[in-house]
N, CA, C and O atoms as a Maestro MAE file, in Angstrom:
{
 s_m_m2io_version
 :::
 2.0.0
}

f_m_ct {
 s_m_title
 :::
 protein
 m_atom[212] {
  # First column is atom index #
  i_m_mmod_type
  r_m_x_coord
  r_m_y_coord
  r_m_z_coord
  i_m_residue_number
  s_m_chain_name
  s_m_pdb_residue_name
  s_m_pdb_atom_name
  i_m_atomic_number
  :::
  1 25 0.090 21.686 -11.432 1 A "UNK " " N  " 7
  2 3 -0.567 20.398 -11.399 1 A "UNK " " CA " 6
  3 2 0.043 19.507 -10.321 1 A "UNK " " C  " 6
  4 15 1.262 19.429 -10.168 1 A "UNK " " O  " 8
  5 25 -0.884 18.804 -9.541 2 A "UNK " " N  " 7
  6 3 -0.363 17.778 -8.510 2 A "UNK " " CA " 6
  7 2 0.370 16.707 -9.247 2 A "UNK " " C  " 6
  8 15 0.415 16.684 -10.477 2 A "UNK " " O  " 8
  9 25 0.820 16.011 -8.645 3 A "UNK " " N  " 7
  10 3 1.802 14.712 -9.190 3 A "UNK " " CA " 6
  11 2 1.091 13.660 -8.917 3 A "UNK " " C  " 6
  12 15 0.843 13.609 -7.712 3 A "UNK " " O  " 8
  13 25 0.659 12.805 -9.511 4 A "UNK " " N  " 7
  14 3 -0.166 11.489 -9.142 4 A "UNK " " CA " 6
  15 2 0.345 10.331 -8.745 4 A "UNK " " C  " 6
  16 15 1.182 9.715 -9.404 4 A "UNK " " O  " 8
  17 25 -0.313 9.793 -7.181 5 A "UNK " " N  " 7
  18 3 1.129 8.765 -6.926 5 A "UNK " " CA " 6
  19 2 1.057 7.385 -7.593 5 A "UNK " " C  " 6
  20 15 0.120 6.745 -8.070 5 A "UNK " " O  " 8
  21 25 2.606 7.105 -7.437 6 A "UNK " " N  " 7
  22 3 2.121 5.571 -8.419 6 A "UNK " " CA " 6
  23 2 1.983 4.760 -7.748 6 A "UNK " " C  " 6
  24 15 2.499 4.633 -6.637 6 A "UNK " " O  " 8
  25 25 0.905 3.695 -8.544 7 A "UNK " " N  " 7
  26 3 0.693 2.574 -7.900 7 A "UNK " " CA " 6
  27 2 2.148 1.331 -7.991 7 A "UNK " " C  " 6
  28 15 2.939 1.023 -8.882 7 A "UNK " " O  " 8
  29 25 1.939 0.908 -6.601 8 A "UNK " " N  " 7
  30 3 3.430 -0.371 -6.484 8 A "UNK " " CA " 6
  31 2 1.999 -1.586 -6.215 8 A "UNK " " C  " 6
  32 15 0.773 -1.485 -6.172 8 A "UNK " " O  " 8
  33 25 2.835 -2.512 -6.103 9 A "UNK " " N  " 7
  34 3 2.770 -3.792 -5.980 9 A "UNK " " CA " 6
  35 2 3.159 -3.913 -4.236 9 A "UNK " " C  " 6
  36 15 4.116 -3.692 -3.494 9 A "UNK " " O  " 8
  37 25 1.527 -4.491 -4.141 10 A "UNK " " N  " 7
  38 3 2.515 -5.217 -2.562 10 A "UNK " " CA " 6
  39 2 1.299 -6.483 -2.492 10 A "UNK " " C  " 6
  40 15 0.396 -6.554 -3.326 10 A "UNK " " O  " 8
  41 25 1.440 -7.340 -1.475 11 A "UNK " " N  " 7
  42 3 1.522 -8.981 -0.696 11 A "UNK " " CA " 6
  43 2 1.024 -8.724 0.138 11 A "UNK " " C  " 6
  44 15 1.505 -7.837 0.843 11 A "UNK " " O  " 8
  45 25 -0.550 -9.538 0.612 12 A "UNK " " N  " 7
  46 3 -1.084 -9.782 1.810 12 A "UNK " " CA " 6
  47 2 -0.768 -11.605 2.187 12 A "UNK " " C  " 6
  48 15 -0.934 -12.727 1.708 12 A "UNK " " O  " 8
  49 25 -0.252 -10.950 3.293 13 A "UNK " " N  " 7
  50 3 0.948 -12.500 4.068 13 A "UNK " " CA " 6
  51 2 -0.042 -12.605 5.171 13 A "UNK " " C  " 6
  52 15 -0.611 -11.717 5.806 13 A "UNK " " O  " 8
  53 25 -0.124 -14.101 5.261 14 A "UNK " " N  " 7
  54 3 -1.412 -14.823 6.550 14 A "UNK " " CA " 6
  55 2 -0.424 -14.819 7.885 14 A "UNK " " C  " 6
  56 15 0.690 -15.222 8.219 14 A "UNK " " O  " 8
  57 25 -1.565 -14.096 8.432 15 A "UNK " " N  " 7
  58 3 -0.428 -13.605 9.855 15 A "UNK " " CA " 6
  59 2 -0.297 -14.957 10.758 15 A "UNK " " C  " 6
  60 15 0.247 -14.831 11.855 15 A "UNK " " O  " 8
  61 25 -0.836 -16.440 10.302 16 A "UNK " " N  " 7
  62 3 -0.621 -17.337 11.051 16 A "UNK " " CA " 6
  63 2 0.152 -18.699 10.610 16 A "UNK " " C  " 6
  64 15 0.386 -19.641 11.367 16 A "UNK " " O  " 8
  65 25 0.550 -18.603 9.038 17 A "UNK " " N  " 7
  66 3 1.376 -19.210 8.630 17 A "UNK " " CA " 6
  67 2 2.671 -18.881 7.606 17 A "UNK " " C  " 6
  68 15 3.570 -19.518 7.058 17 A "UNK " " O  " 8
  69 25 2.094 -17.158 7.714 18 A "UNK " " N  " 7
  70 3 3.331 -16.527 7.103 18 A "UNK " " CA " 6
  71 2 3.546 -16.493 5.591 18 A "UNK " " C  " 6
  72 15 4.438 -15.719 5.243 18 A "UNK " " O  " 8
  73 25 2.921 -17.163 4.612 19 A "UNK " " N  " 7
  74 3 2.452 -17.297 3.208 19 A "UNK " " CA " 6
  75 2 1.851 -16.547 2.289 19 A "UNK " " C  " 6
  76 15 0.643 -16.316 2.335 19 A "UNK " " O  " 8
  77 25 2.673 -16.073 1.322 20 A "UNK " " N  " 7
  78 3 2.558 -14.832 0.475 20 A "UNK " " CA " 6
  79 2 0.943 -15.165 -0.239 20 A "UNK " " C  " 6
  80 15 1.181 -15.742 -1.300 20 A "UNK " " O  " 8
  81 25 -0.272 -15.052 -0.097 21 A "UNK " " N  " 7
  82 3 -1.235 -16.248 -0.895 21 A "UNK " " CA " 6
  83 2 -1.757 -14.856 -1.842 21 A "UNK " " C  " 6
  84 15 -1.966 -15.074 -3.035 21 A "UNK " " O  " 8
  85 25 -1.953 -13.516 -1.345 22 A "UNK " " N  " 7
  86 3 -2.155 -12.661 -2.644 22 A "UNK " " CA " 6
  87 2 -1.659 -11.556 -2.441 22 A "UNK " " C  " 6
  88 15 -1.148 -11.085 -1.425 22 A "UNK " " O  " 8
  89 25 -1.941 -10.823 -4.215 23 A "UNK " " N  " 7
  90 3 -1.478 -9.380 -4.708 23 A "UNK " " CA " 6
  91 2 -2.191 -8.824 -5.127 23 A "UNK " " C  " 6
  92 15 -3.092 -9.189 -5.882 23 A "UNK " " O  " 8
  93 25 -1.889 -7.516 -4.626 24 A "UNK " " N  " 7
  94 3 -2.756 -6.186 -5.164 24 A "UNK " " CA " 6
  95 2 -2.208 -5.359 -5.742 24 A "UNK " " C  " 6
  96 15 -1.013 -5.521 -5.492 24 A "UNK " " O  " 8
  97 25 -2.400 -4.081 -6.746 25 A "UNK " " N  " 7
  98 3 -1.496 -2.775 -6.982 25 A "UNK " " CA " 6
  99 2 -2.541 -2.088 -6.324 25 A "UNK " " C  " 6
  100 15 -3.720 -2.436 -6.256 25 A "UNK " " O  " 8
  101 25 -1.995 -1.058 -5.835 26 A "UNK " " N  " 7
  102 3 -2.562 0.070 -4.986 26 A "UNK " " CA " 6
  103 2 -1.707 1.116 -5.040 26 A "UNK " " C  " 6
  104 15 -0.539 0.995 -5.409 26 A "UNK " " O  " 8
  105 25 -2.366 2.477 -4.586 27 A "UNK " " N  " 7
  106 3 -1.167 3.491 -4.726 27 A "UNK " " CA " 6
  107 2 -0.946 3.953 -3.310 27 A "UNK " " C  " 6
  108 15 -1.629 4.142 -2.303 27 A "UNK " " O  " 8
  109 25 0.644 4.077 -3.781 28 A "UNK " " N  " 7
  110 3 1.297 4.407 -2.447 28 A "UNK " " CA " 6
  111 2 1.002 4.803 -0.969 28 A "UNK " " C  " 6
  112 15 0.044 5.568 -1.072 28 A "UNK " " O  " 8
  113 25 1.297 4.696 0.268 29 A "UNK " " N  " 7
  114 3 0.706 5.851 1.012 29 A "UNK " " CA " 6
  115 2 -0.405 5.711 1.514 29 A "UNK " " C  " 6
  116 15 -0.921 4.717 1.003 29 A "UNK " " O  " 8
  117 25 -1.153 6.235 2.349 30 A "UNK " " N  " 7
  118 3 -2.013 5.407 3.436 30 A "UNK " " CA " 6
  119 2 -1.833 4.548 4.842 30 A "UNK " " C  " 6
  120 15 -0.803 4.466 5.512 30 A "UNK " " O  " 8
  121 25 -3.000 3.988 5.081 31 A "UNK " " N  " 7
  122 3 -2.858 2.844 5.995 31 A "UNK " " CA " 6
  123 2 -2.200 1.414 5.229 31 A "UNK " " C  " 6
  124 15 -2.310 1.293 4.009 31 A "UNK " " O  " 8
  125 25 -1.746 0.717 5.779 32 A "UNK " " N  " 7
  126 3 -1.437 -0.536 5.865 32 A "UNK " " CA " 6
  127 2 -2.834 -1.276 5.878 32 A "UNK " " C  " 6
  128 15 -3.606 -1.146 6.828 32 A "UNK " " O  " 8
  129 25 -3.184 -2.235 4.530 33 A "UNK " " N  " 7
  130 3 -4.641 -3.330 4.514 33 A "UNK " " CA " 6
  131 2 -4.473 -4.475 5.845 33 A "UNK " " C  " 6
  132 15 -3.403 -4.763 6.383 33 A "UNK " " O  " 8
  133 25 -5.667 -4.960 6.158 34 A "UNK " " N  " 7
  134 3 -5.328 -5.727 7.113 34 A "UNK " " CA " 6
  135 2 -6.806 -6.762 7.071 34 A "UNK " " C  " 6
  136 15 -7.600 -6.569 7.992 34 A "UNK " " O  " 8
  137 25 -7.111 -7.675 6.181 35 A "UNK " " N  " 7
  138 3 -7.940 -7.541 5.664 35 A "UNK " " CA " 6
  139 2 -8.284 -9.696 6.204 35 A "UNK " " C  " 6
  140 15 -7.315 -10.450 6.127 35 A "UNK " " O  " 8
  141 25 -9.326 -10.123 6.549 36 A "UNK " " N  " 7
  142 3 -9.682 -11.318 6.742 36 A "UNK " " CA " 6
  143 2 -10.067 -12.186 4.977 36 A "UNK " " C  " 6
  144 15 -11.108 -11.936 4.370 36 A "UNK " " O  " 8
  145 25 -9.048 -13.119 4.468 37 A "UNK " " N  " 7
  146 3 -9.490 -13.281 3.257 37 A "UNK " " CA " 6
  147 2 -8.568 -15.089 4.112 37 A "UNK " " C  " 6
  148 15 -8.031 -15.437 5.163 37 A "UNK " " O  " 8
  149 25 -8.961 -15.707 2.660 38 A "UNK " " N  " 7
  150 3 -9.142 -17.093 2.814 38 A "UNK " " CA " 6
  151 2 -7.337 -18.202 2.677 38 A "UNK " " C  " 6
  152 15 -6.536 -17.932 1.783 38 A "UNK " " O  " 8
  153 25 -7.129 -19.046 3.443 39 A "UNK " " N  " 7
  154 3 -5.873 -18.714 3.350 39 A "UNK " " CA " 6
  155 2 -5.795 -20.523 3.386 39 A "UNK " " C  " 6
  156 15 -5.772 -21.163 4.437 39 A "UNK " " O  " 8
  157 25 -5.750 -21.368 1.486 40 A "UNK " " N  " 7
  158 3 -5.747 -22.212 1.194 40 A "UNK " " CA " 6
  159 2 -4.675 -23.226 2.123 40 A "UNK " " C  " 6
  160 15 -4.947 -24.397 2.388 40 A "UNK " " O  " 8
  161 25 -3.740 -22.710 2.441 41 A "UNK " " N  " 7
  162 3 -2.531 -24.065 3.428 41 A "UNK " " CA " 6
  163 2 -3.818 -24.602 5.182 41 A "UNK " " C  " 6
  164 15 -4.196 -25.578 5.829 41 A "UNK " " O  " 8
  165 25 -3.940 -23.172 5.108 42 A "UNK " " N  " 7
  166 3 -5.003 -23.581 6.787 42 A "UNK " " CA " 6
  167 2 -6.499 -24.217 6.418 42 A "UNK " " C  " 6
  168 15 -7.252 -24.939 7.072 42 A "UNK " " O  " 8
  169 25 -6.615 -23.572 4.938 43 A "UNK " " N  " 7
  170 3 -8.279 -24.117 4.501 43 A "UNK " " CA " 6
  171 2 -9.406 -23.326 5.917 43 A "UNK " " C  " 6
  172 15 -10.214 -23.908 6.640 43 A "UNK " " O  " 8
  173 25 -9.076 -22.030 5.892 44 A "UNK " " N  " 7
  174 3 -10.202 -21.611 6.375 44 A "UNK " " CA " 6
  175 2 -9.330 -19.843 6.625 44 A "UNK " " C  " 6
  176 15 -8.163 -19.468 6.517 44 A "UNK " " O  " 8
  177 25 -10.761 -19.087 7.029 45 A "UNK " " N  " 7
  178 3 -10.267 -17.696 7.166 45 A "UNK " " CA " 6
  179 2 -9.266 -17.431 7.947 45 A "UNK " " C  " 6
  180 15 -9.105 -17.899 9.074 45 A "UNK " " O  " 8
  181 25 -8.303 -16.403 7.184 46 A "UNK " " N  " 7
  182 3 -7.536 -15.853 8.452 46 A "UNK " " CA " 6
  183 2 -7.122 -14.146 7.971 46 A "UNK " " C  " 6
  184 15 -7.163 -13.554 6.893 46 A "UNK " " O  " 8
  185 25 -6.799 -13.826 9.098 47 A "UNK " " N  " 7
  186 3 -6.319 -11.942 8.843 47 A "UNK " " CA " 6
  187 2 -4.727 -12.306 7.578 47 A "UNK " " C  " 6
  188 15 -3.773 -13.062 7.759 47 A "UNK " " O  " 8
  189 25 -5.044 -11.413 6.398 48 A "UNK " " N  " 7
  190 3 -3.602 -11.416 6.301 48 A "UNK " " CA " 6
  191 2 -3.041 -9.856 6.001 48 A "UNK " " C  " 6
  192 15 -3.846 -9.088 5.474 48 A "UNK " " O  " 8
  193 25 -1.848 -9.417 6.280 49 A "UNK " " N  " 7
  194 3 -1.408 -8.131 6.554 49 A "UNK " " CA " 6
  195 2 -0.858 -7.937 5.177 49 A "UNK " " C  " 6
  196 15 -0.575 -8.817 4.365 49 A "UNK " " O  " 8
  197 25 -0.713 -6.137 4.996 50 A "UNK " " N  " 7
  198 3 0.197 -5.922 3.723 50 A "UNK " " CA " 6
  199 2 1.781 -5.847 4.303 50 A "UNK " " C  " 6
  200 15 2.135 -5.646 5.464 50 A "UNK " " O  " 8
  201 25 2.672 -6.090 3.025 51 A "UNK " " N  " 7
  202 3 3.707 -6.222 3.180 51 A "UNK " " CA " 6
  203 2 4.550 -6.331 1.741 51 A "UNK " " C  " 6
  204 15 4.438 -7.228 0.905 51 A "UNK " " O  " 8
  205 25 5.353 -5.264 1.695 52 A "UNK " " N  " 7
  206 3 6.567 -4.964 0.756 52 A "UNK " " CA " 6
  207 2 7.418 -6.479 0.615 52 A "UNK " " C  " 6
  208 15 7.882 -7.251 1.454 52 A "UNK " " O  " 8
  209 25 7.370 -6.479 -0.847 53 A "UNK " " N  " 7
  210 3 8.101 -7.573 -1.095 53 A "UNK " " CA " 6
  211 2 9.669 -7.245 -1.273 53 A "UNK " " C  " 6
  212 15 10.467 -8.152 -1.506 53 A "UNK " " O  " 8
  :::
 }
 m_bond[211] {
  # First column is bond index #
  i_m_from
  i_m_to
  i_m_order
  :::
  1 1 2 1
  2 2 3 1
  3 3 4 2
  4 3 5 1
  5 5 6 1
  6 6 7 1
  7 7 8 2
  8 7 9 1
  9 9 10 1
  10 10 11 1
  11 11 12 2
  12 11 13 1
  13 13 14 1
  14 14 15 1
  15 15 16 2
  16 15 17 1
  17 17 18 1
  18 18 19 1
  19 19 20 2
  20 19 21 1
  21 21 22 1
  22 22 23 1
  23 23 24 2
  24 23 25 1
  25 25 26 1
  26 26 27 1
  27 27 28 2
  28 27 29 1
  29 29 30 1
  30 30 31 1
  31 31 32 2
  32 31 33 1
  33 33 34 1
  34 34 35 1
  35 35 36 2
  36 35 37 1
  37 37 38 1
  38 38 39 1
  39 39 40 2
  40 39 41 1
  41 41 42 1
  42 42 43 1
  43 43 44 2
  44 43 45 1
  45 45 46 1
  46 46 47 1
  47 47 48 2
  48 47 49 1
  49 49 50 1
  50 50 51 1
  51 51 52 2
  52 51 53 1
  53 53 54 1
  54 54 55 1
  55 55 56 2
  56 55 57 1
  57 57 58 1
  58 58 59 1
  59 59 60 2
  60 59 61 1
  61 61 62 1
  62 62 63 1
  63 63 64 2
  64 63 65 1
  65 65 66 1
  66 66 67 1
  67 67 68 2
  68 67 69 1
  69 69 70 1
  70 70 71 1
  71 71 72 2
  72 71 73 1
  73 73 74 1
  74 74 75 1
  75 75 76 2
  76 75 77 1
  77 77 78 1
  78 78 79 1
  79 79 80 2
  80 79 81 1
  81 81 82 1
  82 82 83 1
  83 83 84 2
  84 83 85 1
  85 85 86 1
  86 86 87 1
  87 87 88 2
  88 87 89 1
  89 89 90 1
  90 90 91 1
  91 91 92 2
  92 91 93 1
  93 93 94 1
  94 94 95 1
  95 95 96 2
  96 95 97 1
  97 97 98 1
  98 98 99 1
  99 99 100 2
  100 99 101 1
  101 101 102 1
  102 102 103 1
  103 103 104 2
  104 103 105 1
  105 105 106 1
  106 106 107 1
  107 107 108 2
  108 107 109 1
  109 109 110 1
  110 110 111 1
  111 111 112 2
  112 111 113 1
  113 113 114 1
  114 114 115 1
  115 115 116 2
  116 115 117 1
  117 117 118 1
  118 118 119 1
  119 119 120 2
  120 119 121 1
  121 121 122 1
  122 122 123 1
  123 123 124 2
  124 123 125 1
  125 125 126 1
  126 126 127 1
  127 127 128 2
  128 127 129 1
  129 129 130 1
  130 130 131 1
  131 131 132 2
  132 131 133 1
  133 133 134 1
  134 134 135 1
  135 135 136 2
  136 135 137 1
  137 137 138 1
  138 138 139 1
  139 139 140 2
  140 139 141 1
  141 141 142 1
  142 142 143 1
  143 143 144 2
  144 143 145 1
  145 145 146 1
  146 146 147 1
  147 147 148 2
  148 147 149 1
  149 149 150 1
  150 150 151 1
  151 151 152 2
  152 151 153 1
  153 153 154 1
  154 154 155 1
  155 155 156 2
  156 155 157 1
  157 157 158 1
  158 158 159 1
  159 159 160 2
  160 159 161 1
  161 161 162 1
  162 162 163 1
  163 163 164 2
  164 163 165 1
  165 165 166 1
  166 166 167 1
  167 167 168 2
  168 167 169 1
  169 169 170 1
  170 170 171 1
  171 171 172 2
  172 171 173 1
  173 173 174 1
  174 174 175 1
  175 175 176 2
  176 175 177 1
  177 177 178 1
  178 178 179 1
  179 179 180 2
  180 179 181 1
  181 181 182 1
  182 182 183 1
  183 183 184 2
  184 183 185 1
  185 185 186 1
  186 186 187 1
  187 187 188 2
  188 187 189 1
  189 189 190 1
  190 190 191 1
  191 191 192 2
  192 191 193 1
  193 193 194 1
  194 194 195 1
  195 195 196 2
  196 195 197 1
  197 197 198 1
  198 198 199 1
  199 199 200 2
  200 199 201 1
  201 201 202 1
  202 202 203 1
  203 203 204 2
  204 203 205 1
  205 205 206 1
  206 206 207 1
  207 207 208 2
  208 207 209 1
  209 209 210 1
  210 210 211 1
  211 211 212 2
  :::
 }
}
């Protein structure tokens, strides 16, 4: 039987003010998210990246 990977915890941080604003669980492994979501300090869209807390 394969081993199933576990899901961690990680932080999409706004690549223009640096601010932890959300969390996801996901499982391990893959690409890195890089995802345009809404980023309340700027009050308008911005890219924010994943990142290990």
């Amino acid at each position: 039987m394969a081993k199933s990977k576990k899901k961690e915890t990680i932080f999409l941080v706004c690549e223009e003010c640096g601010d932890y604003n959300y969390s996801l669980k996901r499982k391990s492994g893959g690409e890195k998210l890089r995802l345009k979501k809404y980023c309340p300090r700027l009050r308008k869209h911005t890219f924010h990246a994943e990142k290990k807390k």
